[in-house]
KENUDO-113873 format. One record per residue: residue in three letters; x, y, z of N, C-alpha, C, O in turn. Coordinates in steps of 0.2 Angstrom, whole numbers, plus 5000, padded with zeros to 4 digits. Layout:
<nutis>
ALAXYZXYZXYZXYZ;...
</nutis>
This chain:
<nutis>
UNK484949724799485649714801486049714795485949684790;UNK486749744797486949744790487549694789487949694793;UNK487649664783488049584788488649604783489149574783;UNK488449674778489249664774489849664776489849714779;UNK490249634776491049654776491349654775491449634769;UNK491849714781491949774774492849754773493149744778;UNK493149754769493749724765494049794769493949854770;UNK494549754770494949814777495849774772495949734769;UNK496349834775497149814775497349774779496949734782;UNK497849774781498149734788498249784794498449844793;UNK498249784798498249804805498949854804498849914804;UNK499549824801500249864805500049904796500549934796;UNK499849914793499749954787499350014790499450074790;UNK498749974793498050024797498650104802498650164801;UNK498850074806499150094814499750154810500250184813;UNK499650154806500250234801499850274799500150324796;UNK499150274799498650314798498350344806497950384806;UNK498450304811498250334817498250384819498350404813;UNK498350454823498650474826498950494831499150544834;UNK498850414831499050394839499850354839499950324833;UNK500250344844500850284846500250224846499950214851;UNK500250194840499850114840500250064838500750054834;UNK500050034841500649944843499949884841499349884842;UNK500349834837500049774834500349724840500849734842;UNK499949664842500149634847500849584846501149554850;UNK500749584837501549574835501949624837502449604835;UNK501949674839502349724841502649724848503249744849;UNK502149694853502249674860502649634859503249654859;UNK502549574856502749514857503549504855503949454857;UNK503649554851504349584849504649624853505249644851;UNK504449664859504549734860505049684867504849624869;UNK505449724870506149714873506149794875506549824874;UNK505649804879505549874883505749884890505249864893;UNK506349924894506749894899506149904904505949964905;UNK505849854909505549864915505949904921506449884925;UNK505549974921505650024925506050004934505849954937;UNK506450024935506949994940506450004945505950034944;UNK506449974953506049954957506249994963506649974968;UNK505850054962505950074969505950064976506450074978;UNK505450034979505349984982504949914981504349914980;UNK505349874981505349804979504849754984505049724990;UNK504249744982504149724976503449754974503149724969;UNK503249824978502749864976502649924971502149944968;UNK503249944970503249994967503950024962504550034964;UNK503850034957504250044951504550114951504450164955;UNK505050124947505150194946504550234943504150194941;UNK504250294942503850334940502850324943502450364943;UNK502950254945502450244946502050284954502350314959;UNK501550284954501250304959500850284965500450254962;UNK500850294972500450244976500050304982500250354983;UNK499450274983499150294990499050264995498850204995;UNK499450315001499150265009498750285011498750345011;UNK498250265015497450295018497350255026497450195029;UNK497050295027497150275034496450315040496150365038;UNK496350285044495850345048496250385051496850365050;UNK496050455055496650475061496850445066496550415070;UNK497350455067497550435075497950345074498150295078;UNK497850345067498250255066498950245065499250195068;UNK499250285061499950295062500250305055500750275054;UNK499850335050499950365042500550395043500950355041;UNK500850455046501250485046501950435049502450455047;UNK501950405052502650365055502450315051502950275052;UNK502150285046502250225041502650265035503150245031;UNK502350335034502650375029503250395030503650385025;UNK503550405036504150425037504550375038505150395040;UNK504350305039504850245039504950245031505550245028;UNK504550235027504450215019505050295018505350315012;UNK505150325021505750405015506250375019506750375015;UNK506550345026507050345028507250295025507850305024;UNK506950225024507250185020507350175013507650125010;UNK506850235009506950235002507750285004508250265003;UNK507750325006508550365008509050365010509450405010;UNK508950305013509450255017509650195011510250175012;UNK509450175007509550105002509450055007509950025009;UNK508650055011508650005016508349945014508149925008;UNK508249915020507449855018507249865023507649875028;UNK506449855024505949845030505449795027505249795021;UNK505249755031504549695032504749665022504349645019;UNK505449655020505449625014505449665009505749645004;UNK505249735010505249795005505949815005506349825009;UNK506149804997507049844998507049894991506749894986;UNK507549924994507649964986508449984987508750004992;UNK508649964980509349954978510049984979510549964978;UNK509850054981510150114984509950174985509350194983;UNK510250204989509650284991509650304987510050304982;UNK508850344988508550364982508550434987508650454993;UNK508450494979508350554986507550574988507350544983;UNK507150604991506450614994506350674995506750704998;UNK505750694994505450764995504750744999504350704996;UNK504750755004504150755007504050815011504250855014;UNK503450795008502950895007502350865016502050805016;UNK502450905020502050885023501650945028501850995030;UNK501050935029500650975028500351005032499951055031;UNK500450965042500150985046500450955051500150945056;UNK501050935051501550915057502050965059502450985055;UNK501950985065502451045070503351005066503550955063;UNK503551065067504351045065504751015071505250985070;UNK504451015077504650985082504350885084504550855089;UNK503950875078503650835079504150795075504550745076;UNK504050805070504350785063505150755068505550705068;UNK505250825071506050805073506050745077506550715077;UNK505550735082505450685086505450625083505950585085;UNK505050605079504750545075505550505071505750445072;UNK505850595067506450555062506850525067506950465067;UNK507050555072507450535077507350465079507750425078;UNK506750455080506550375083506650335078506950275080;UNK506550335071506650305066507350285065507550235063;UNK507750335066508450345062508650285068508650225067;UNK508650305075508850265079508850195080509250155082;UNK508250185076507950115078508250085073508550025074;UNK508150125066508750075062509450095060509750095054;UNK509850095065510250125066510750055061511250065057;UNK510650025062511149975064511349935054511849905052;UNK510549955049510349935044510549995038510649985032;UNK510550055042510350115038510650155040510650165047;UNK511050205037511850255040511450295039511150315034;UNK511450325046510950395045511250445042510850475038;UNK511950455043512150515038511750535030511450585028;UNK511850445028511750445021510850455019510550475014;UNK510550435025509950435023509650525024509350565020;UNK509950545032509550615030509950655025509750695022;UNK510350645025510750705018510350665012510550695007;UNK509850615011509450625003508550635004508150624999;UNK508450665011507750675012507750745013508150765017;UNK507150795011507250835010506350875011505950875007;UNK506250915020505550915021505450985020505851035021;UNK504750985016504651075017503751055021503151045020;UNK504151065026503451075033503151115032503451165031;UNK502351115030501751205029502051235037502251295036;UNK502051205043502051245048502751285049502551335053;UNK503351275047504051265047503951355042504351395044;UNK503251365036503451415036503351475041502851475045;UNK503651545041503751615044503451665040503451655034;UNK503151715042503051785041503251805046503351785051;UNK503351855043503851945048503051975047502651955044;UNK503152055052502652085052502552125047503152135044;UNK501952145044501952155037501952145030501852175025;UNK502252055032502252025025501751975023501351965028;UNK501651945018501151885015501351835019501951825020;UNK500951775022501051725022501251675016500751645014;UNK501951635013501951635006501451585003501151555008;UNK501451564999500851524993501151464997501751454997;UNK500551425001500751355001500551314996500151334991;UNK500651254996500651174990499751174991499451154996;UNK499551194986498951144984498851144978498851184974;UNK498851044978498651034974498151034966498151014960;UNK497651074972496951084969496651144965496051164964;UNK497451174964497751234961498351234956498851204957;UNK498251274951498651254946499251324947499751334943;UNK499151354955499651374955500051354961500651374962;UNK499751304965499851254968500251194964500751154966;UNK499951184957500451134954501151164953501651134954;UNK501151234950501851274947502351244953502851214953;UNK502151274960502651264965502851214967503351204970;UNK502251144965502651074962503351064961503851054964;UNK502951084954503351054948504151114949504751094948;UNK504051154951504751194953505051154957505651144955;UNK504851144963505151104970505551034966506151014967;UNK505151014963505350934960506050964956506550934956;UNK506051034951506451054946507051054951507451024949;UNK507151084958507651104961507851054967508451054969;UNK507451014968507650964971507750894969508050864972;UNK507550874961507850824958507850764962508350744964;UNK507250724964506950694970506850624965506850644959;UNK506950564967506650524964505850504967505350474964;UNK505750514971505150524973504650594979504850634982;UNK504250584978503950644984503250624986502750604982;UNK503450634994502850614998502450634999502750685001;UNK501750655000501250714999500950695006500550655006;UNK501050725012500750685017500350765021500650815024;UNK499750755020499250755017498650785012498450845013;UNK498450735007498150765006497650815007497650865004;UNK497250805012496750885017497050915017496950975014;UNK497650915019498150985020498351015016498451075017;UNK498450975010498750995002498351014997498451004990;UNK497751025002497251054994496651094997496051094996;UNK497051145001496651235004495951224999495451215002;UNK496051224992495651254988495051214985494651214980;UNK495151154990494651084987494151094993494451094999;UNK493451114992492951144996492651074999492551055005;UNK492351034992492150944994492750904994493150934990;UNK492950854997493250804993492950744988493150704984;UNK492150764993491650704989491350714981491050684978;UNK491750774981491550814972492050784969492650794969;UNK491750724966492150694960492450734957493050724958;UNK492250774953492450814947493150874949493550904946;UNK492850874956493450924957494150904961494650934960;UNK493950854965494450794968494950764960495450744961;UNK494650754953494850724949495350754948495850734946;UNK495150824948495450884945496250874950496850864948;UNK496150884957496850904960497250824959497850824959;UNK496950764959497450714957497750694951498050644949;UNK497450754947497850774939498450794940498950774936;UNK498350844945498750894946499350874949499950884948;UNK499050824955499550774958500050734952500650744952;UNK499750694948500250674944500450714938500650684933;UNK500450784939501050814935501550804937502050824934;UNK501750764944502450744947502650684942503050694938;UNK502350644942502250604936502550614931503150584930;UNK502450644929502350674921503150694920503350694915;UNK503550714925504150754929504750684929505350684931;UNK504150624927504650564929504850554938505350534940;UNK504450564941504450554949503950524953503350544954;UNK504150444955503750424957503350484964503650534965;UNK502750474967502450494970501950434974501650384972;UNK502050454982501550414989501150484991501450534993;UNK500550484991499950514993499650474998499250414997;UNK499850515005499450485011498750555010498650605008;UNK498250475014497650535013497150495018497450445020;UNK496750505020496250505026495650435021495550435015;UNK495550395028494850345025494150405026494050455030;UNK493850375022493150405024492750405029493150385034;UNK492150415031491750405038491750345040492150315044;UNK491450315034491550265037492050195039491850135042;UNK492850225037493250185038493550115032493950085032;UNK492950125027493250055022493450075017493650035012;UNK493550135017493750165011494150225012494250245017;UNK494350255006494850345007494150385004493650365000;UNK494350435007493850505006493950534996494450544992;UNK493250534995493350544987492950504984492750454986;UNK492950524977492850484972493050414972493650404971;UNK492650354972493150284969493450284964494050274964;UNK493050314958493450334949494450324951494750274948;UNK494650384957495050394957495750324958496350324956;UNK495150274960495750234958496050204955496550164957;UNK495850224947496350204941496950244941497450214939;UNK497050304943497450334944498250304947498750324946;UNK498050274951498550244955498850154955498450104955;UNK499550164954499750084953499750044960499649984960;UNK499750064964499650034974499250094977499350154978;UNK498650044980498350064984498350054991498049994991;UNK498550064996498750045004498250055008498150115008;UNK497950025010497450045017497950015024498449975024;UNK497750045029498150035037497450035040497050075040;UNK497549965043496749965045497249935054497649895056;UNK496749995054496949965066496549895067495949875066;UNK496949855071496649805071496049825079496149885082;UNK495649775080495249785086495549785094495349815099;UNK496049745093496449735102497049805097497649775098;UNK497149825096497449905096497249945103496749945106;UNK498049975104497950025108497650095104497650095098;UNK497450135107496950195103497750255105498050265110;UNK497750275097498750305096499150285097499650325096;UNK499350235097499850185095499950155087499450135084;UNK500550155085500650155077500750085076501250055076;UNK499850055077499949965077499349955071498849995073;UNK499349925067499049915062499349865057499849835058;UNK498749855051498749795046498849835040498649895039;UNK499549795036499549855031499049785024499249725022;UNK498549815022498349805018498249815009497849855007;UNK498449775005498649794998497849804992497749754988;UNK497549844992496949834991497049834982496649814979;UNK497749864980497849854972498449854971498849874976;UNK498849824965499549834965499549794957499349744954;UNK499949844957499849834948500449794946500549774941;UNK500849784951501549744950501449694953501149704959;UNK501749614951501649554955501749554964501449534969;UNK502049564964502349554972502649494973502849454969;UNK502649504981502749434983502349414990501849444992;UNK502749364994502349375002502249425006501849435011;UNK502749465004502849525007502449575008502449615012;UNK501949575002501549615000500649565003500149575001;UNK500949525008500349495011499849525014499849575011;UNK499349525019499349575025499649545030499449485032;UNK500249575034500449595039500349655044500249715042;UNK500349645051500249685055500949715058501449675059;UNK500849785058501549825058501549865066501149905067;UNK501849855071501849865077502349915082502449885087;UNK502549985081503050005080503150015089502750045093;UNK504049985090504049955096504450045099504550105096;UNK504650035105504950085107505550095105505850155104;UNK506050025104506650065101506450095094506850145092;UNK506050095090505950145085505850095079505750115074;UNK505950035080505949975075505249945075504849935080;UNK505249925069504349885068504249825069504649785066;UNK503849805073503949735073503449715064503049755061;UNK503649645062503149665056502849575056503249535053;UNK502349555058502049475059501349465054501149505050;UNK501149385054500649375049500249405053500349405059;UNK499549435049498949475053498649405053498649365048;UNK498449395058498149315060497349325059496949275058;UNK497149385059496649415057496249365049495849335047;UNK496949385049496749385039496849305038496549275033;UNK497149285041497349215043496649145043496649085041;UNK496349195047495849145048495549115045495249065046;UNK495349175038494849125032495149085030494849035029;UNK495749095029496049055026496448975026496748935023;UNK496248975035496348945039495848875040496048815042;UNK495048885038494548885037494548845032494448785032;UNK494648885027494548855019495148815019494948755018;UNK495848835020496248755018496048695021496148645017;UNK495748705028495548615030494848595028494648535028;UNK494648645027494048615022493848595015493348575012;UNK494848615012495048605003494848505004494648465000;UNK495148475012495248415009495948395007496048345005;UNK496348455006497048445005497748425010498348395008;UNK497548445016498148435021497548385025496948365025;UNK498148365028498048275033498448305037498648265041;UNK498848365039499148365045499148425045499148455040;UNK499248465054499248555055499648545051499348565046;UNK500348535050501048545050500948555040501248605037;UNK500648515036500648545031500248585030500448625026;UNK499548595032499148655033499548705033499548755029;UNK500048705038500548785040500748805033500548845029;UNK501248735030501848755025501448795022501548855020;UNK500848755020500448775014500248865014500248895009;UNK500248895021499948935021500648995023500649055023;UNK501148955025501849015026501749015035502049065038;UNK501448965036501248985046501748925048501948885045;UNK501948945054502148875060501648845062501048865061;UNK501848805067501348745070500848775077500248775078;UNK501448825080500948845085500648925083500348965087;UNK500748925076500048975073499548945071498948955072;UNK499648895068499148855066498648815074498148825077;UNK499048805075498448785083498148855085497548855087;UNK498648905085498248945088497748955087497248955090;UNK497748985080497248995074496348965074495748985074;UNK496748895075495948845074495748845082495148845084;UNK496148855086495748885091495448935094495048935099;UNK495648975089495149065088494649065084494149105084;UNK494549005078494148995073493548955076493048955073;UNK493748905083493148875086493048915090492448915091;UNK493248955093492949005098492449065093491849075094;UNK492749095089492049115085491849095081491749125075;UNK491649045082491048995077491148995072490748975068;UNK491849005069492148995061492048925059491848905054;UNK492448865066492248825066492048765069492548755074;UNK491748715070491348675076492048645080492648635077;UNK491748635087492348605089492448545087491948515085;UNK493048505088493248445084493148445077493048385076;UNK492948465072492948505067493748495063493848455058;UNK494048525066494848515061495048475061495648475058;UNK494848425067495348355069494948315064495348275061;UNK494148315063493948265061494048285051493948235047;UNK494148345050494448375042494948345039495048335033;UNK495448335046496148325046496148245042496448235036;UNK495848205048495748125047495348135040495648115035;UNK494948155038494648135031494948165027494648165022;UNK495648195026495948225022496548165023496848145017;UNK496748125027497148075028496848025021497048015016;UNK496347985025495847945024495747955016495747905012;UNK495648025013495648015006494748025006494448035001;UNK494348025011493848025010493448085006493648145008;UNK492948075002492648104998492148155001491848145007;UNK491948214999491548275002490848255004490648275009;UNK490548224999490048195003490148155009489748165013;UNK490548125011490548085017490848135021490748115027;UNK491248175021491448225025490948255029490948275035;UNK490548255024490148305029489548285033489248315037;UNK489448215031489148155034489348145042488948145047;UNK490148135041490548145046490548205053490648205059;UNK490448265048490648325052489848325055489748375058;UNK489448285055488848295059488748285063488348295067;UNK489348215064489448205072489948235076490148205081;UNK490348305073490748325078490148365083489548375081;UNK490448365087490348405092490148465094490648495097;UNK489548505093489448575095489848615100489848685100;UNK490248575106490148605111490848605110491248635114;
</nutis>
């Protein structure tokens, strides 16, 4: 083993010979670099990029086209705000134009009251695959795929002529004719290269895209998600109606702090056109679980604060959590008192052997 050492310069002397943009951590520490404005607040930045995934039939396309109406509108939804209309390009790839008309319609309506529709549809701007025409005789023209680099050119054109602060890619499968696997890593990598040539163009970019068979995951390579600064899953809860746009929006990555807003919540989209948006009680539960068994709260009522719930979620809760055996009955009363009491874990649990099974 060679134990010499080797007589080196200093770092910021070293980093002028790279040839690379290299930064000394004294260089951070000193740097005053303006953090990119906030598209939507508090997930996603200007230039950055996000994916939504979803299985079919859960309601990806009406989450997609609330998230353009309110980036185009300068709205807010569930907490999400962005500071004025932004304008939008959503490329979409397998919705009838009659659909599309329906959907916007429910949306614009329902937030009529937050969101000027003049202002929002005058900055959203759709190019439907279905929407396009041939005459007899002529080509079908070149649709958007991604997983082609002449599929990128008509990108990066669209972005040139539409001047979008953002664009929505709804859907992947649709938007990539020339991607044979999606489970081919290598070649799945390739068209989300391509995708971020919008990037590259200074445009944030949202890719809706399909979960796998099995539902825990998006269809593709995992690799893929370094690529992306927000990863969204929408997961149906089980008491779902099957086609109804009721679902958990879940934040499986986010490269930006957030806040509660960015909790999971369950998004419920009512008939006037507006989302109901509540805590997923779902997700609630563990955690419902572990607080009274921190030993920190002596009452529901600070349990809630602690957790952002009211009193009659919290009751509700513990008694979803004794019905499915999450926890013994009399169990959170006698958690409750030994968190009072002061009493110590060991005897806690001395305690809980005389609650009650039943």
């Amino acid at each position: 083993m060679n134990t010499t050492t080797k007589t080196t310069g200093s770092l910021e002397a070293a980093k002028k010979h790279i040839p690379f943009v290299a930064l000394t951590a004294s260089d951070l520490l000193k740097g005053s670099s303006p953090l990119p404005d906030y598209l939507l607040s508090p997930w996603l930045r200007e230039g950055q990029n996000a994916m939504v995934y979803a299985d079919t039939g859960v309601g990806k396309t009406w989450f997609a086209l609330t998230l353009a109406w309110v980036l185009a509108g300068g709205g807010e939804i569930a907490g999400w705000r962005t500071d004025k209309p932004r304008r939008v390009l959503y490329v979409d790839g397998e919705m009838p134009t009659w659909s599309l008309e329906e959907r916007i319609k429910v949306i614009a309506e329902g937030y009529r009251d937050t969101i000027y529709p003049p202002v929002a549809a005058a900055n959203i701007l759709f190019v439907p695959r279905l929407a396009q025409k041939t005459t007899k005789g002529t080509k079908a023209p070149v649709w958007v795929d991604l997983a082609s680099d002449a599929g990128q050119k008509l990108i990066a054109e669209m972005i040139e002529e539409a001047r979008p602060d953002v664009v929505i890619f709804d859907n992947f499968t649709t938007l990539t004719d020339s991607l044979k696997d999606e489970n081919d890593a290598t070649a799945f990598k390739a068209a989300i290269g391509n995708l971020l040539g919008a990037k590259a163009q200074g445009v944030t970019t949202i890719l809706i895209h399909h979960s796998n068979k099995g539902g825990n995951s998006y269809r593709g390579s995992s690799a893929i998600a370094a690529t992306f600064d927000a990863i969204v899953h929408l997961k149906k809860p089980k008491d779902a109606k099957v086609y109804e746009a009721d679902f958990s929006v879940v934040f499986e990555k986010n490269r930006n702090r957030g806040d509660a807003s960015v909790q999971q919540n369950r998004w419920s989209l009512g008939e006037s056109g507006q989302w109901a948006v509540t805590v997923d009680e779902d997700a609630k539960l563990a955690e419902i679980v572990e607080g009274l068994r921190s030993g920190k709260h002596s009452t529901q009522r600070e349990l809630g604060l602690a957790l952002d719930l009211k009193d009659y979620q919290v009751t509700r809760l513990i008694k979803r959590a004794e019905a499915s055996g999450l926890l013994k009955r009399g169990e959170a009363k006698t958690l409750l008192e030994a968190a009072k009491d002061g009493t110590e874990e060991e005897t806690v649990v001395k305690r809980l052997k005389g609650a009650s099974d039943f």
